[in-house]
N, C-alpha and C positions, 0 to 999 in steps of 0.2 A: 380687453375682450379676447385679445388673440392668446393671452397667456393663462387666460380659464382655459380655451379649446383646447390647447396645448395638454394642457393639467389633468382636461378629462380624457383626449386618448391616450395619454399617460395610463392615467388609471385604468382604462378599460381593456389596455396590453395588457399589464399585469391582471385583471380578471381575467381574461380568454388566457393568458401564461399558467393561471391557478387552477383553472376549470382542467387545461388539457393535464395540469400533470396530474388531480386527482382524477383524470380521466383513466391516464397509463399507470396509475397504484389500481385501480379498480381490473383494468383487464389481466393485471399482473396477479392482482391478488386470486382471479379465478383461475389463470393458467398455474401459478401451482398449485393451489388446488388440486387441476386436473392431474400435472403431473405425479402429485401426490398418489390420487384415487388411482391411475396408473401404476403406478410401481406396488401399489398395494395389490391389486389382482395380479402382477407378475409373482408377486412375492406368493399369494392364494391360491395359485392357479399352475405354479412351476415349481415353486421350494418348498414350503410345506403345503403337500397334499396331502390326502388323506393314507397314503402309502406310507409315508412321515411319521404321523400322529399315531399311526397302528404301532411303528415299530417303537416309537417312543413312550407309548401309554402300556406298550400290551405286561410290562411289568408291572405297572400300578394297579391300573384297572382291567375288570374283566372285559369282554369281548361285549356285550351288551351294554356295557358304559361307555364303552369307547366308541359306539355306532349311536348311540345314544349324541353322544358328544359332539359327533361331525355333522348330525340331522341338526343339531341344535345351532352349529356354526356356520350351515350353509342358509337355514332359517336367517338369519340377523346379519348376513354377509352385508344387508341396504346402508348399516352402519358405517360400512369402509363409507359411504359415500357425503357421511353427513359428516363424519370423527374429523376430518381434515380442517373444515372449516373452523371447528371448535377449537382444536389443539392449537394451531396454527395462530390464530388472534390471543388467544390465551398465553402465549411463549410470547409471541409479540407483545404483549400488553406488559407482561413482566418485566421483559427487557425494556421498554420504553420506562417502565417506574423507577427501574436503577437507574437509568440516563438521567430520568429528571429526580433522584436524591443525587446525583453529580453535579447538576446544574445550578440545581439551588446552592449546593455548599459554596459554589466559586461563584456565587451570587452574581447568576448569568439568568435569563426571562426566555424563557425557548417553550410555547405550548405544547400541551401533551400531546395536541392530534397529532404535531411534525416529528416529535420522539417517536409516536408510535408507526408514524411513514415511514420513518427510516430503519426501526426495528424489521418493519414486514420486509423491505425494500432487502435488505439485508439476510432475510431468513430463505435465500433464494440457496445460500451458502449452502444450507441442511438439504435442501433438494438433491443437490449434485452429492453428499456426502450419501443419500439413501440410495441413489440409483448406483456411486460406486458398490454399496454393501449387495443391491442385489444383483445386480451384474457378474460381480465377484463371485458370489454363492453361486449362481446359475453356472458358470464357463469356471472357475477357478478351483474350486471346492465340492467334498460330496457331502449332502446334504442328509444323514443316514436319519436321524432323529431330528426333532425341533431344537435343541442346544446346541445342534453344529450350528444352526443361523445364528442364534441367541449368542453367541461366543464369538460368533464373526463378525470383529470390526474393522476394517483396513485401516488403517494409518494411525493407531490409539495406541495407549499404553498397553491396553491388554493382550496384545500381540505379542508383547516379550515377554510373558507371562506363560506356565504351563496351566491351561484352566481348571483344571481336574483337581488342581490344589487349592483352588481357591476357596472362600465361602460365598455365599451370595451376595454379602453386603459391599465382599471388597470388589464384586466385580465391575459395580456402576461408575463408581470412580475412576478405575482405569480406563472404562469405555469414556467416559466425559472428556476425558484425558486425552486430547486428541488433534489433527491438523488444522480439521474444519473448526472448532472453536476459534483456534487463532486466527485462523483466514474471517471469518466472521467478525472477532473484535477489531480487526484491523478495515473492515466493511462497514462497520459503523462508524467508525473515527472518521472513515474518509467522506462520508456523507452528514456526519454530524461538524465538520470541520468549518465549511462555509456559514452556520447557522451561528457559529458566537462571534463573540466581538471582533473587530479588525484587530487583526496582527498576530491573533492565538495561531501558531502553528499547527501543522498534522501530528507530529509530534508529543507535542503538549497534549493533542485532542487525545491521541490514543493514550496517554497516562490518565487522563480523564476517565475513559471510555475503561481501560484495564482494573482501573480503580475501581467503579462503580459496577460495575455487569461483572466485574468478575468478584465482587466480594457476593452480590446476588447470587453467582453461581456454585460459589462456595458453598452458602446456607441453602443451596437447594441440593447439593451435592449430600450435602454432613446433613440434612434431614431425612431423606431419602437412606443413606445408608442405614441412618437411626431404625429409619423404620425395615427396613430389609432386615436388621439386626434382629427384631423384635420377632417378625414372623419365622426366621430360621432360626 
């Protein structure tokens, strides 16, 4: 009798241990969120204004397109506040599908919803890599046109790069090319570590982790350029 009761507040730690941490992914996952929606109206509201958009449109389009343009962009600005959630679970989601074609190959049993915990858990990385970009453009950089921001990534390959020579396709990859990836795959390793088997080192996890998310990132990389390729 005493080793049931045992057994059940056993189990019922581990519920209340389950509840609270999908408790702290839920308020996480609104906070960045919010930081997102944040850095997005710094980024709308300080580095491209509409000041921006004049001096970068006024050789394409006429003056009535371009006013046209920014009625239309302040119209649908309610978007910054929905686009975060979508993007944000949808990158998650991806990543957590690499994780689990890793898992299965080294025929390891890890559910998707905890791949995808630890994908979000981990996309905290891309936070701090957006607020470095706007930061930077605001206090580091002048912002003359919309392609000074589009061209500025701190800490990526395209920084050693003169961008005026580039084409459009080869830019994406040099931006992907970057610190925050690595600090990110090394963010998953370390939270996907404790979930497989005894003994698998951190190590080992991130040859996993390098393996899987980054052959994903590869084909999303070489897809993406594909298609850059096609429209320029």
């Amino acid at each position: 009798m005493q080793s049931v009761t045992v057994s059940q507040t056993m189990q019922e730690k581990q519920t209340a241990i389950s509840f609270l941490f999908h408790k702290q992914v839920l308020w996480m996952f609104f906070g960045i969120n919010i930081l997102y929606i944040f850095l997005s109206y710094l980024t709308n509201s300080y580095i491209l204004t509409d000041y921006v958009y004049h001096r970068g449109l006024s050789e394409h389009m006429t003056a009535e397109k371009i006013t046209s343009f920014l009625e239309m962009r302040s119209q649908y600005q309610w978007l910054n506040l929905i686009a975060p959630f979508i993007v944000i679970s949808a990158k998650a989601g991806y990543s957590a599908i690499c994780l689990a074609v890793g898992v299965i190959i080294t025929g390891q049993d890890i559910s998707f919803a905890k791949l995808f915990r630890i994908a979000f858990l981990a996309e905290s990385v891309f936070v701090v890599a957006m607020a470095v970009q706007v930061l930077g453009a605001m206090y580091l950089i002048e912002v003359r046109v919309p392609d000074d921001y589009a061209n500025f990534a701190p800490l990526s390959a395209l920084q050693f790069f003169d961008v005026s020579t580039l084409k459009l396709w080869m830019k994406h990859p040099l931006r992907t090319l970057n610190l925050f990836e690595v600090v990110y795959v090394f963010v998953l390793a370390y939270f996907l570590t404790p979930l497989l088997k005894k003994g698998t080192t951190f190590w080992q996890t991130l040859g996993l982790v390098g393996a899987s998310y980054g052959l994903g990132l590869l084909l999303w990389v070489v897809a993406l350029a594909f298609l850059l390729l096609q429209v320029s």
